[in-house]
C-alpha positions as CSV (number, residue, x, y, z in Angstrom):
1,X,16.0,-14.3,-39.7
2,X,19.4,-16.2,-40.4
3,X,22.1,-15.1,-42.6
4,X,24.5,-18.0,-43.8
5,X,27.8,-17.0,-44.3
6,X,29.3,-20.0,-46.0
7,X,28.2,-21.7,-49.8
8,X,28.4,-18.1,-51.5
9,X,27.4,-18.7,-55.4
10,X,30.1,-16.4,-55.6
11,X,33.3,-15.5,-54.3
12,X,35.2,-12.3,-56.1
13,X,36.9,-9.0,-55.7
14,X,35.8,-5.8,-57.5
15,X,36.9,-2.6,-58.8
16,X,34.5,-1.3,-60.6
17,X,30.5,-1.5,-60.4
18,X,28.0,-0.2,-62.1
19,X,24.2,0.1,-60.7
20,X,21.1,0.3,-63.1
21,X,17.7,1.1,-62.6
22,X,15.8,-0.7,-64.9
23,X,11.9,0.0,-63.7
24,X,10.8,-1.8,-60.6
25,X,14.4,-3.1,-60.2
26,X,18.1,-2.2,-59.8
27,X,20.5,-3.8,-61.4
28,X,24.2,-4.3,-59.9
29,X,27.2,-5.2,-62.0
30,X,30.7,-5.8,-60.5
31,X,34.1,-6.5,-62.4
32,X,37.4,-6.7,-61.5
33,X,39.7,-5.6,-63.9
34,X,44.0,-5.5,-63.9
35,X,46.3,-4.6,-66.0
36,X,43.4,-3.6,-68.6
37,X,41.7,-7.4,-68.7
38,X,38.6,-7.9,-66.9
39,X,39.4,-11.2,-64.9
40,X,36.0,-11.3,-63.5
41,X,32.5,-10.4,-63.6
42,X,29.3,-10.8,-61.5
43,X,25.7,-9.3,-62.3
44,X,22.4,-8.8,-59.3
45,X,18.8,-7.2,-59.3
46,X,16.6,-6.6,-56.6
47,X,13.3,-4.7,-56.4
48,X,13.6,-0.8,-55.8
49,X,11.7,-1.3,-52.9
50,X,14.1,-3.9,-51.4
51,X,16.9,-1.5,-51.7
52,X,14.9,1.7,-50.4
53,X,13.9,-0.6,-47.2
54,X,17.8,-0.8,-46.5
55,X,18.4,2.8,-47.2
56,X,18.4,4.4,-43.8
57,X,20.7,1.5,-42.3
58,X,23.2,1.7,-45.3
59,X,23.7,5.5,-44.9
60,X,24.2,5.5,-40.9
61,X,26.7,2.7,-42.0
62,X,28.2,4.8,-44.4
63,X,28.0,7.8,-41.9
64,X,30.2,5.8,-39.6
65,X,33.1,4.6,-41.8
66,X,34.4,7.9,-42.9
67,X,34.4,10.3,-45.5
68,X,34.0,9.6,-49.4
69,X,37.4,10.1,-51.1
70,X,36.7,12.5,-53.6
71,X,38.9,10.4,-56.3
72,X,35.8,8.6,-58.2
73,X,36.0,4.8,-59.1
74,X,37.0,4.5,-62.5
75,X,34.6,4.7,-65.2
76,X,33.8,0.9,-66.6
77,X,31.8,0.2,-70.0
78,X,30.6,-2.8,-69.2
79,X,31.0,-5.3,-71.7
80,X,28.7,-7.0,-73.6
81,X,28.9,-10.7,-72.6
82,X,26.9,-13.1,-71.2
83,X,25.6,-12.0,-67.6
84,X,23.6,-14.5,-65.6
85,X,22.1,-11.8,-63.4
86,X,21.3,-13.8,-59.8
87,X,17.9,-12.4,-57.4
88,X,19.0,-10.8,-53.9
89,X,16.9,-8.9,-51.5
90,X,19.1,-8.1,-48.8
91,X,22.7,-6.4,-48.7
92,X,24.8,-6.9,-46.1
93,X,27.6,-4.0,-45.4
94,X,30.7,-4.3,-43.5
95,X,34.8,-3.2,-43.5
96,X,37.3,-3.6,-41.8
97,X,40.9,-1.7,-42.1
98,X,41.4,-0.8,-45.4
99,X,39.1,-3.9,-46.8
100,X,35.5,-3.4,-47.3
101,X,32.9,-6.7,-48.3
102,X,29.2,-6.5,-49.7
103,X,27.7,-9.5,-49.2
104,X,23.9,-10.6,-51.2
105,X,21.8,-13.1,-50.0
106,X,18.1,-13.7,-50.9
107,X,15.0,-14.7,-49.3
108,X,12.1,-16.3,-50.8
109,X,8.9,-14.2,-50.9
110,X,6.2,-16.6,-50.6
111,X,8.5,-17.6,-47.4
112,X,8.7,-14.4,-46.2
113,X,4.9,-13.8,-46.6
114,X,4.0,-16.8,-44.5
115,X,6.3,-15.7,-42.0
116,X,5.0,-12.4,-41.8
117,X,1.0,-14.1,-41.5
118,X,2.3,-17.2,-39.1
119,X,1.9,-16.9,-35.1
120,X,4.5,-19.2,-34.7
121,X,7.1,-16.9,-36.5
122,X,9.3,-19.9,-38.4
123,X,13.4,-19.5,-38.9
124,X,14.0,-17.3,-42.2
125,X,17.4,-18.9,-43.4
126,X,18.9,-16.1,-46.4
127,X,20.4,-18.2,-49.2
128,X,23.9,-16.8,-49.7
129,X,24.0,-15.5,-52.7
130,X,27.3,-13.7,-53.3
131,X,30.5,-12.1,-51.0
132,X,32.2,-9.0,-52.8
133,X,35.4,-7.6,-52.1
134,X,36.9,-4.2,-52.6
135,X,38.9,-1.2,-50.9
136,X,37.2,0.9,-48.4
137,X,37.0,3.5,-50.9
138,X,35.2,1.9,-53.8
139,X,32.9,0.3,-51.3
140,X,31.8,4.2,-49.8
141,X,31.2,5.0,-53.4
142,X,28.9,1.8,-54.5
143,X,27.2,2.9,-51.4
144,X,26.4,6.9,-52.2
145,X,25.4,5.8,-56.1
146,X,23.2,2.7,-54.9
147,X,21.1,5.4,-52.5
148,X,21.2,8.6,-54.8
């Protein structure tokens, strides 16, 4: 399997998320908001199952980047508007200093089915899907709520 990390759909840093369980998948919303205007907004789903597979890795991660502040993100309504939500099935989790990045990318699943039956085992190349930036903080907590 092969991760691009360049050609992200898109590029943006976020404040505020909200995730949604909406029966077989989750839904992730992101904005960015200053100075009480939302500059920015970006919507994902994935399957439940996609996000319980990456479950134990995402808490050991968590595990090793610190303690949850106990100041929550700020509540966000999100607003009704015209969200083109994008497919993902893998989340990718890193930080480093004070800056923390999710990054989405997805995978085919007739793709990933054939690979799974072929001997030959062919390269799995993850389309990038999007790169999301926030403070270590906000990222801990988008990681408890995603895996309550």
């Amino acid at each position: 399997m092969s991760l691009m990390s360049i050609g992200f759909e898109k590029r943006m840093l976020f404040d505020r998320f909200e995730i949604e369980r909406d029966g077989n998948f989750v839904i992730l919303r992101f904005g960015y908001i200053s100075k009480g205007h939302l500059l920015d907004h970006f919507a994902a789903a994935c399957s439940v199952e996609a996000i319980s597979a990456q479950r134990e890795d995402n808490l050991k991660y968590l595990g090793q980047i610190g303690e949850i502040p106990l100041k929550e993100p700020e509540m966000w309504v999100v607003p009704a508007t015209d969200y083109k939500i994008q497919l993902f099935n893998l989340i990718g989790l890193t930080r480093r200093d004070s800056e923390a990045e999710i990054t989405l990318h997805n995978f085919a699943a007739k793709t990933m089915v054939e690979a799974q039956r072929s001997k030959s085992a062919p390269q799995l190349v993850g389309e990038p899907i999007a790169l999301l930036r926030s403070e270590l903080g906000i990222h801990k907590h988008f990681i408890r709520a995603l895996h309550k």
